[in-house]
C-alpha positions, 0 to 999 in steps of 0.5 A: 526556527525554519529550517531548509527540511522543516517542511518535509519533517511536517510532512512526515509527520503529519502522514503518521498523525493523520494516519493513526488519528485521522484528521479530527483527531490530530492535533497541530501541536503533536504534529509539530512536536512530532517533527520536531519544530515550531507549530508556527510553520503549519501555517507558514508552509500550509496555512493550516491544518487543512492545507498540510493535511492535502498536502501531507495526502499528495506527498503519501500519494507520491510515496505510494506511486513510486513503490509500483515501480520497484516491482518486476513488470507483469508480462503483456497478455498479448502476442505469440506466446500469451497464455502460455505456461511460461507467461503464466509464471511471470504473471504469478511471479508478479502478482507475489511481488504486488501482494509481497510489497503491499504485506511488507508495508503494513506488517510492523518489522524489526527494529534491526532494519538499516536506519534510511529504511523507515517501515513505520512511514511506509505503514503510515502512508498506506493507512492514511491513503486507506482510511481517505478513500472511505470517504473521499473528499473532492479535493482529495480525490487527484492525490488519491488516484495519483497514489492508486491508478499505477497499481490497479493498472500493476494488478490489471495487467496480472489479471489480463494475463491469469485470467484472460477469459474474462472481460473488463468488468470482470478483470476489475472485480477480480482486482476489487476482492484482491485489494479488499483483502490486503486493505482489510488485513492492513486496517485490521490486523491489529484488533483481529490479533487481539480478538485471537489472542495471537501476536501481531505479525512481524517480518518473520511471518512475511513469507507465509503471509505472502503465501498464504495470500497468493494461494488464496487467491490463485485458488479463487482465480482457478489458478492450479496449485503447480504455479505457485509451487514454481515460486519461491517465497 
């Protein structure tokens, strides 16, 4: 039966699906079944599993470049009072909201949480946005940068602040190791609990998580250990 939201519960849908099977592993009946309508409207809305899976990766990648804008704004590496211990602060502070909104997408949080708040998709869309980038196709690669470009500009301009002696190149390793971090933890975090013999991580663990990801690579960008206890979690 269509429905005026039927093509946004596909969409939805297929963002958990693709994510958790990858497109060879997703079926168009479980996806339907998932969004609770008729598997006839995939090729209605998408024309098939290809077209819903594009789409499926524009619409994560919109989800994905709006959360860049719920983070406070990095002060800019200019003018009179750039590199100063204040500035420094508000760069800090920015880089912990950057790692903070990237670990509370990808840890599995309580279920007691307001009903319009749906962490599972949030997780969802940064799976499936991580698991494309491992081997891009040419028609995914607009709805990939769409959904990354605001946040590697987000880092860059932390970066530009922390570590204004360093040159572009520079700047964009830098940025390459942080997100290698967060992507690793994201993917992995589950098989490397069970490789422990540890619980996977929930909303408890948020804030220790977040600093214990902040210190790191605070240490590793020469960063003195004063800033970060200035912060609170």
């Amino acid at each position: 039966m269509l429905t005026p939201n039927s093509r946004l519960l596909l969409l939805k849908a297929a963002i958990r699906i693709f994510a958790e099977k990858g497109f060879e592993g997703a079926s168009i009946r479980e996806i339907a079944e998932t969004a609770g309508v008729n598997s006839s409207l995939i090729s209605f809305h998408f024309g098939g599993k290809a077209g819903l899976h594009a789409a499926a990766l524009h619409f994560a990648a919109r989800m994905a470049k709006h959360t860049a804008k719920t983070m406070p704004m990095p002060p800019l590496p200019v003018g009179p009072f750039a590199g100063k211990s204040a500035v420094i602060r508000q760069a800090v502070t920015a880089l912990r909201a950057y790692i903070r909104e990237f670990i509370r997408m990808s840890i599995r949080l309580n279920p007691s949480l307001p009903a319009e708040k749906d962490p599972e998709l949030e997780r969802a869309v940064l799976v499936l946005i991580a698991k494309s980038m491992i081997y891009p196709s040419e028609a995914s690669m607009g709805s990939l940068l769409e959904a990354i470009q605001p946040h590697i500009d987000y880092l860059h301009r932390c970066l530009h602040v922390l570590r204004s002696d360093l040159d572009h190149d520079g700047r964009v390793r830098m940025g390459m190791s942080i997100h290698a971090q967060l992507l690793f933890f994201l993917c992995h975090q589950d098989i490397l609990a069970r490789l422990l013999n540890e619980p996977p991580c929930h909303e408890d663990d948020l804030a220790r998580l977040v600093t214990h990801f902040l210190k790191f690579n605070l240490n590793g960008l020469g960063i003195p250990d004063e800033y970060l206890e200035l912060e609170s979690p």
